[in-house]
C-alpha positions in Angstrom: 22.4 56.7 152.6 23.2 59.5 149.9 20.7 62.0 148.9 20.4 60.7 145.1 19.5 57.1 146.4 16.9 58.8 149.0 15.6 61.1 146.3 14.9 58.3 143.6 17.2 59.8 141.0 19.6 57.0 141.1 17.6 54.3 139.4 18.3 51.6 136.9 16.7 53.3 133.7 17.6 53.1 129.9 17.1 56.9 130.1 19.7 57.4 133.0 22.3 55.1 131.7 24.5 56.1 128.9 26.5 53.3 126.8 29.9 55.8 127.5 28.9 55.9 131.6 28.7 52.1 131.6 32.3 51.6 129.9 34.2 54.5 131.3 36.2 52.2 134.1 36.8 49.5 131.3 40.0 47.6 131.3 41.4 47.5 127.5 40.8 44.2 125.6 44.3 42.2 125.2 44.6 40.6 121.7 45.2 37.3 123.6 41.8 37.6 125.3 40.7 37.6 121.3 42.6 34.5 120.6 41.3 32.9 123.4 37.8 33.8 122.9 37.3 32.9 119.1 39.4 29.4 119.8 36.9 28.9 122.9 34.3 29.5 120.2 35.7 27.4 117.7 36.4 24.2 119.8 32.4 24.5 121.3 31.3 24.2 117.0 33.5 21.3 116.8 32.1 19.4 120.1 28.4 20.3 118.7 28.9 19.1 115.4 30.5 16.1 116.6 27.7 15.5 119.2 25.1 16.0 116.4 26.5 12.9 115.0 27.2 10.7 118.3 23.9 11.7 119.7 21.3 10.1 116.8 23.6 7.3 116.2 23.4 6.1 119.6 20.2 6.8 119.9 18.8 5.2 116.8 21.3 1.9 117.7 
């Protein structure tokens, strides 16, 4: 084991964490992981609004 983990320094806190540490290794986001994310987005508001609808009428039927 390292000395850091031994020592306690190496814990999981807001303070210890900074928003630049967490997305240094990042991979660049691809415009077609965009595309795919707001159509993925898109098609799941379609299914709920048309299972808004199917679900009562069968329901009340």
């Amino acid at each position: 084991m390292s000395e850091e983990f031994k020592s306690g320094s190496g814990s999981l806190t807001s303070d210890s964490l900074e928003a630049d540490d967490v997305l240094a290794g990042a991979e660049p986001w691809d415009p077609v992981e965009t595309k795919l994310v707001l159509w993925s987005l898109a098609i799941a508001a379609v299914v709920l609004v048309i299972g808004l609808f199917v679900v009562p009428s069968s329901v009340l039927h």
